[in-house]
C-alpha positions as CSV (number, residue, x, y, z in Angstrom):
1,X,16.4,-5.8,-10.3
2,X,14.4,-3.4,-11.2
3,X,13.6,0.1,-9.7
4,X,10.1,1.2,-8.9
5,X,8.3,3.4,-10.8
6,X,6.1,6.3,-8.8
7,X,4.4,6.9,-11.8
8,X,2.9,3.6,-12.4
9,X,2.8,3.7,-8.5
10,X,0.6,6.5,-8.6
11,X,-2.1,4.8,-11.2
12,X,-2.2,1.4,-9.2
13,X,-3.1,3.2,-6.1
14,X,-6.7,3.7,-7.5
15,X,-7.8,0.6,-6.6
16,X,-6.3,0.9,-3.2
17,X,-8.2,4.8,-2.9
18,X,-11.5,2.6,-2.6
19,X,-10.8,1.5,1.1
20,X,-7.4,2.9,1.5
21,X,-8.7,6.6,1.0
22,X,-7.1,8.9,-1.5
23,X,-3.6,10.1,-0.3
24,X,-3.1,6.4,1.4
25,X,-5.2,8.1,4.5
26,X,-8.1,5.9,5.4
27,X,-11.5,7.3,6.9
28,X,-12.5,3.8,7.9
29,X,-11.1,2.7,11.6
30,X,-10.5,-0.8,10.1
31,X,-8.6,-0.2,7.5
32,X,-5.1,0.8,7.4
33,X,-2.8,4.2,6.6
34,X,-0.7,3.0,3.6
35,X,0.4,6.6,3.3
36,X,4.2,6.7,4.6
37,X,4.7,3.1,5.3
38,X,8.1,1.2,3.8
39,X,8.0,0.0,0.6
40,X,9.3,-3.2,1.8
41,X,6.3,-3.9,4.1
42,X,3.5,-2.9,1.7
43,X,5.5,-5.4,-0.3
44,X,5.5,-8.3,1.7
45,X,2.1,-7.4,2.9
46,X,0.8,-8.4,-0.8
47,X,3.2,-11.0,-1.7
48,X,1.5,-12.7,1.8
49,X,-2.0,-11.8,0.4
50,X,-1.3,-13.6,-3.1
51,X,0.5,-16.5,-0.9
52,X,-2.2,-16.8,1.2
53,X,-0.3,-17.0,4.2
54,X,-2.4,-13.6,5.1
55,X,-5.8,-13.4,4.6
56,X,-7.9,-10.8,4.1
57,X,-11.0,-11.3,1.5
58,X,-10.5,-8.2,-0.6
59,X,-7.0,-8.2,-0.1
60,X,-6.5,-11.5,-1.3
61,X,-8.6,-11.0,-4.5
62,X,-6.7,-8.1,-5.4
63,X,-3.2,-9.0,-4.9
64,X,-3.7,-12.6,-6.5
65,X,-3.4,-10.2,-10.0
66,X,-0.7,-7.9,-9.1
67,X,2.9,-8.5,-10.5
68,X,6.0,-8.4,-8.4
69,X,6.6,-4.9,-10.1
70,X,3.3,-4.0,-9.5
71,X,3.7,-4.5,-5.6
72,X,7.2,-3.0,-6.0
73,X,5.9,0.3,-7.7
74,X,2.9,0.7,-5.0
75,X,5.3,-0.2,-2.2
76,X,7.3,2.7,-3.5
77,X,4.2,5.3,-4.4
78,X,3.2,5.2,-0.7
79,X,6.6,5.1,1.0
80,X,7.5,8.7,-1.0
81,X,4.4,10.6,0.9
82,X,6.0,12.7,3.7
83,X,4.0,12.5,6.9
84,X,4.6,15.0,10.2
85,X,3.7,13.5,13.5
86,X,3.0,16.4,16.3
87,X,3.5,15.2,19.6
88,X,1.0,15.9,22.0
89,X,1.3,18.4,24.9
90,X,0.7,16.6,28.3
């Protein structure tokens, strides 16, 4: 087994800025947050996609050239972002 590399990471995550937004925040309501999700679901996510036992028509496309490292390394790049959740006052 390898072990991820942020650096590499960081560079796949381009693609992902598109929809995704920059930081792994989206601005679009139907697209998710990758930002401070586990690894291991990002992971999964795209291994599904490239399966095809998730579908999504973008999502597909793109994970059908990713490497197991390369889903491994993005997994990684957006599980290290720190996120702070304030609780609102009621």
């Amino acid at each position: 087994a390898i072990s991820a590399d942020l650096a590499v990471g960081k560079s796949l995550s381009k693609q992902c800025a598109v929809c995704h937004g920059k930081d792994g925040i989206s601005r679009h309501p139907e697209t998710p947050n990758l930002a401070g999700l586990s690894a291991l679901y990002i992971e999964k996510a795209l291994v599904d996609y490239k399966k095809g036992s998730r579908h999504d028509r973008r999502m597909s496309l793109i994970a059908q050239s990713m490497s197991k490292d390369d889903m491994k390394n993005l997994g990684a790049w957006y599980a290290a972002f720190k996120l702070t959740v304030e609780v609102p006052q009621i």
